[in-house]
N, C-alpha and C positions, 0 to 999 in steps of 0.2 A: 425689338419685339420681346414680349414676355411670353412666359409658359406656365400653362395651369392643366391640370389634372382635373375632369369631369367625372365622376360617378355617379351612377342608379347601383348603389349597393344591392349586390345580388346574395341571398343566401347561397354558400356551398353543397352542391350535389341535389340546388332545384334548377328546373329548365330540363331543354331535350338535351342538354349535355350529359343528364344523369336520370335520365326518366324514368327510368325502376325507381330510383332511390326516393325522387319529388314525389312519385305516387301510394311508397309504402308507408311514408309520414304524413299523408295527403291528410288536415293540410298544412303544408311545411312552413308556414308561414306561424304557426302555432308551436311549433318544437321547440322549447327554450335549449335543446344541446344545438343544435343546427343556428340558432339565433349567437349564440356564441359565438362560433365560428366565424359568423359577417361579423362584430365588432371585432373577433383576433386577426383577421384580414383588414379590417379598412384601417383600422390601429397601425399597423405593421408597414399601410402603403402608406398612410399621412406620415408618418416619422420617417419613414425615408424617402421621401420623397423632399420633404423638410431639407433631410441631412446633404441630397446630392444637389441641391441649387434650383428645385422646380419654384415656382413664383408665387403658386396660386393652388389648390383644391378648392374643387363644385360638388354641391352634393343637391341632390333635388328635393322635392317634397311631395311625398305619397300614401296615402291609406288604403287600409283592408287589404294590400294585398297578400290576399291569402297563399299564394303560388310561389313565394318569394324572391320573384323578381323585382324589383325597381322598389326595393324593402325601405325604403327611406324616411319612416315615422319622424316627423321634428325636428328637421335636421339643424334649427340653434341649438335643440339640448344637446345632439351627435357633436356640433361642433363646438361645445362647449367642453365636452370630453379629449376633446382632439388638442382644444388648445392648450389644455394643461399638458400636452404632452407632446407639445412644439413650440418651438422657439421664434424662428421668424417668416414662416411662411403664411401669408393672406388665406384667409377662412371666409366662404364665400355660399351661402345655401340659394342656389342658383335653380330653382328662386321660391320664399317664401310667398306660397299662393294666398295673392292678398283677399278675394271674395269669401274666404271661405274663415278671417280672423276677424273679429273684436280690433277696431286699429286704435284704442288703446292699450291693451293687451299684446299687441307686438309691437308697440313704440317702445315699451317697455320693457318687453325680452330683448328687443332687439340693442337695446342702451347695452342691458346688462350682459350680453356676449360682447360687446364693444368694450368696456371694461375689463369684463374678464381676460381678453386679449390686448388691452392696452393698443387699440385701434389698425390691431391685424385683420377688422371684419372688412368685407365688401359686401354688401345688401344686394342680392336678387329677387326681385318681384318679379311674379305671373299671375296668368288670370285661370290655369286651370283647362285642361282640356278632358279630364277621363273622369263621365257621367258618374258611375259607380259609386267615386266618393264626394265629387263634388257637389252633386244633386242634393247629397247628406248635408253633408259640413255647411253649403253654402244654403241650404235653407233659409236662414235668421234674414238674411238683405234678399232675397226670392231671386240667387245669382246660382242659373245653373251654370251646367260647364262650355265655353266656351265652344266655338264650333267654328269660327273665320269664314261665317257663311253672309254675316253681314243681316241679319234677322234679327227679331224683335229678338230673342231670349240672348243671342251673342251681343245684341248692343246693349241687354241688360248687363251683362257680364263686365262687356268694357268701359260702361259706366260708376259702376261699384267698383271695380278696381283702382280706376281714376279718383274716388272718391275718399275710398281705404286710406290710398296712400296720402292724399291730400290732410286729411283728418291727422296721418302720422306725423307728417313734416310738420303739420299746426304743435303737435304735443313733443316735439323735440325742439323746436323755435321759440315757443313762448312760453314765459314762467306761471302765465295764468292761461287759461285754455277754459275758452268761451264760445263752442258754437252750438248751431243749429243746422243740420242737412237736409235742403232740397232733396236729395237721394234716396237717403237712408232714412230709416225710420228711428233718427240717433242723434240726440242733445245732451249737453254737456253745460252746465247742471242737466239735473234730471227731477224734477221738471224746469224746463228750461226758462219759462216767462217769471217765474213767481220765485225759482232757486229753491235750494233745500233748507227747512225749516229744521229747528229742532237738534242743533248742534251741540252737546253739552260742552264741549270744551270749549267756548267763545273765547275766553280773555284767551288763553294759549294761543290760539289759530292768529285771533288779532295783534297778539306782538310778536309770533316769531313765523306765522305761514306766510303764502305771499302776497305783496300787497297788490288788494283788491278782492283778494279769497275769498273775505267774510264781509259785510257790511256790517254798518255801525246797531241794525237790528241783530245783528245774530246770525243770518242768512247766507248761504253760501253761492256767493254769486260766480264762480270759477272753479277750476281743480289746476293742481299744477302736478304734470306728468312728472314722474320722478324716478332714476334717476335723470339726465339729458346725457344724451350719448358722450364718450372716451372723445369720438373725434366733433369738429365742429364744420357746418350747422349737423350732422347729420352722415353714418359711411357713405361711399361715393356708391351709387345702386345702378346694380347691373339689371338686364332682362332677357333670360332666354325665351322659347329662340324665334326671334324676332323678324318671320317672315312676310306678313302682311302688310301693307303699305301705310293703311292708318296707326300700325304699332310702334314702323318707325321713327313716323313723321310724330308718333306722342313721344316716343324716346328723346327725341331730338328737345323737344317743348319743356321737357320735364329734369332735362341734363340727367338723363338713364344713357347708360353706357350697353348698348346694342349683343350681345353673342347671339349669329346669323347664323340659321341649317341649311346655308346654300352651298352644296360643295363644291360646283361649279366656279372655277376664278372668275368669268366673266359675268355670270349670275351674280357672284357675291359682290364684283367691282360695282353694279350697277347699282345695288342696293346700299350699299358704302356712299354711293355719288349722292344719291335719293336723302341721306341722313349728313351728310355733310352739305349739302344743299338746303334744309330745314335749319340744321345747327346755324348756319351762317345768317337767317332771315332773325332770331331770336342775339345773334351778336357774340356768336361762339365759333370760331373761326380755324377749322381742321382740316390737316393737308386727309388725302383720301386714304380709307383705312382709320385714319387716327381715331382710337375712342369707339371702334369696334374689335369685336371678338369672333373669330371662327373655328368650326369644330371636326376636328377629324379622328376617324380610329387611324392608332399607328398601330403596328405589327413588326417587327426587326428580329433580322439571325444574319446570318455569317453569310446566306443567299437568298433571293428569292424564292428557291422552290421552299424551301425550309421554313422561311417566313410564314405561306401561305401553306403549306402544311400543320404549322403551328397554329395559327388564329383564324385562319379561312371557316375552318367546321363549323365553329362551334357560334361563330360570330353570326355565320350564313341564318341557320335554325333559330335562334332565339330572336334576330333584328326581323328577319321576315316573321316569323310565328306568333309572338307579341307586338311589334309595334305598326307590322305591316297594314292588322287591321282598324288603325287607327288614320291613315293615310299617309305614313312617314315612307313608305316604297317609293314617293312621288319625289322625293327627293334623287331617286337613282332612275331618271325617266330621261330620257337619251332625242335628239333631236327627231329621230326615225321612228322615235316608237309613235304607234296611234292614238291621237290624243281624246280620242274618244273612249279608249278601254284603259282602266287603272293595269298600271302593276301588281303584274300577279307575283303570290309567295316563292312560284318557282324561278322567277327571276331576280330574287331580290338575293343574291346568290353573291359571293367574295368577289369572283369576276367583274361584275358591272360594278359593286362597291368601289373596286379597283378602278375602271374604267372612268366612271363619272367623278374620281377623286376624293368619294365619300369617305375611302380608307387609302392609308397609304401603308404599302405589305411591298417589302424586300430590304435590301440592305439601306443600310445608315446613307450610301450614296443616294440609293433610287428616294429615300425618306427628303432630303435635301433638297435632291431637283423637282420633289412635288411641293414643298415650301417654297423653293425660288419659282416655280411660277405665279404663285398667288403674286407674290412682289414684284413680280416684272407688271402686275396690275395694279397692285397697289402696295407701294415701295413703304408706306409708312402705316402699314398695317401693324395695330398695339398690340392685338394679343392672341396667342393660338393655343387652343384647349386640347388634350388628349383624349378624346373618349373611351369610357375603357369600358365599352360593349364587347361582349365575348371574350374577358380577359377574367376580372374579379369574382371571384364565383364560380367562373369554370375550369379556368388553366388553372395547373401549380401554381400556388402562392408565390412559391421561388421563378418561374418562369414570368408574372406578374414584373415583379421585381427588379430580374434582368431586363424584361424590357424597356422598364424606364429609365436605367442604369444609364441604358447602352445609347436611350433617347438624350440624356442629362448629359454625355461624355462627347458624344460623337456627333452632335445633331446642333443642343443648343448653342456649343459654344460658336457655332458659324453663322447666329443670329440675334444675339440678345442683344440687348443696349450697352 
């Protein structure tokens, strides 16, 4: 198994962790000293985290947030930063929300962080779920945000996404890039029947661009994305977090590499079964586990109480407070509870995080027997994520640190490959 590190980089001293503090700079998200501070924190975790053996950093992708939670503006530029100042750990923006890009405009960043890392990137796509910015950004393709409701505006969503990327993998495969989208309202030339007229450089394009580029009129009957990505065809592309059925069964279609928000072992075995059962109909052949991702908060001290005295607070208040009302509480939803009434804030509390295995809080032992159960279900399960909700941004930087230390020393080595 491998191990990678999850962040929604959070400003320090926003959230209920510090709520005098988020509300006197309201809004925090605007303070360039406080904006510091998240890059001298996520700086300080990617390089060591680098240094003690972790696999992998995630970092998501987020706008306007004005509050400074889940602060993750473009995370290739973020990780583009990151890479000049790591050596050999995988950079992973889990996931670039493809409705809301230009998909030649990230074929092309996304080359160019592949280069800059010398094919330390992994590609995550998403479709976007928080209206706020998505509603914005995704305007251009009429893709609002996602909703897993299975309705007209989500299956506009999950068809432009499928589109994005399909137009990307076209502009990292081929050296002349020629189409036209049923989808989108997007041709390559432009205008696409007739090509673009009026090139001054001819003779140049036609002996050294690529052939087919230009015709013998002058015309530009193609474009060639440029650069093509470090590694070949293309980094291998993850997708968080991939609960819905038809997203697996696309993962599975598209060879996307799954990270699942079921914290449930048998929950997640089943959706493991569900994508290792599609991989195999397309000729891709994975024992169970293989070629998925799942996610948990750790928490670690010398005991349990300490543990969950450590991360329980502050974890409790910001995962229920923000994400609760987005419907992520339903993830900590217990057989007994009433399936008629959501999760409410007040129980989306350390305890039942604990309970349903969303976190795992006490020592490096009790850390270990909640990793060996996932395996007793699925023994060839590839990768487990750290999430580090209620950690970066709230606790000590140093406390941040030893956790992962203590997760790197005493944890990994009774599981890695």
């Amino acid at each position: 198994m491998k191990f990678s590190i999850f962040l929604n980089p959070q400003i320090p001293g926003s959230g209920y962790a510090a709520e005098e503090n988020a509300v006197a700079k309201r809004p925090i998200g605007r303070d360039n000293e406080s904006y510091q501070k998240l890059l001298h924190e996520v700086r300080e975790i990617a390089v060591h985290a680098d240094q003690i053996g972790f696999d992998a950093l995630m970092m998501t992708e987020h706008h306007f947030h004005s509050e400074g939670f889940e602060f993750s503006v473009n995370p290739l530029m973020f990780l583009t930063d990151l890479a000049a100042r790591t050596e050999r750990i995988l950079l992973a923006p889990l996931g670039l929300v493809l409705p809301s890009w230009d998909p030649i405009r990230a074929a092309e960043d996304v080359a160019l962080l592949d280069h800059f890392c010398q094919g330390r990137l992994r590609l995550g796509v998403a479709r976007g779920y928080q209206k706020r910015w998505m509603d914005v950004l995704g305007q251009r393709w009429h893709a609002a945000a996602a909703s897993s409701d299975g309705k007209a505006a989500d299956t506009r969503n999950f068809d432009v996404f499928g589109e994005v990327l399909k137009i990307m993998k076209l502009a990292w495969s081929e050296d002349l890039l020629r189409y036209k989208s049923d989808v989108l309202d997007y041709e390559v030339p432009q205008p696409f029947d007739t090509g673009i007229e009026g090139w001054p450089a001819q003779e140049w394009t036609q002996k050294f661009g690529a052939p087919g580029e230009i015709d013998e009129n002058g015309v530009i009957q193609g474009v060639s994305v440029c650069p093509k990505p470090y590694q070949y065809p293309h980094p291998e592309l993850w997708q968080p977090f991939t609960i819905s059925n038809r997203s697996v069964v696309r993962a599975a279609q598209e060879g996307i590499l799954p990270w699942m928000f079921t914290p449930n072992p048998d929950e997640h075995a089943e959706k493991a079964k569900l994508y290792q059962d599609e991989c195999a109909k397309v000729g891709k052949d994975y024992k169970l586990g293989e070629h998925t991702g799942i996610l948990k908060i750790i928490g670690m001290a010398d005991s349990r109480e300490e543990a969950i005295a450590t991360y329980g607070k502050g974890m409790q208040k910001d995962f229920a407070k923000f994400f609760g009302p987005f419907g992520y509480l339903e993830v900590l939803r217990k057989k007994e509870d009433d399936k008629h009434q959501a999760i409410s804030p007040e129980k989306g509390d350390f305890k039942r995080m604990n309970e349903v295995e969303m976190a795992l809080l006490g020592t490096p032992d009790d850390v270990k027997r909640g990793i060996q159960r996932m395996l007793d279900r699925m023994p060839d399960l590839e990768w487990f994520g750290l999430f580090m909700q209620g950690q970066q941004g709230v606790l000590p930087l140093d406390t941040v640190k030893r956790n992962l230390e203590m997760f790197a020393t005493k944890v990994i080595p009774e599981f890695q490959d």
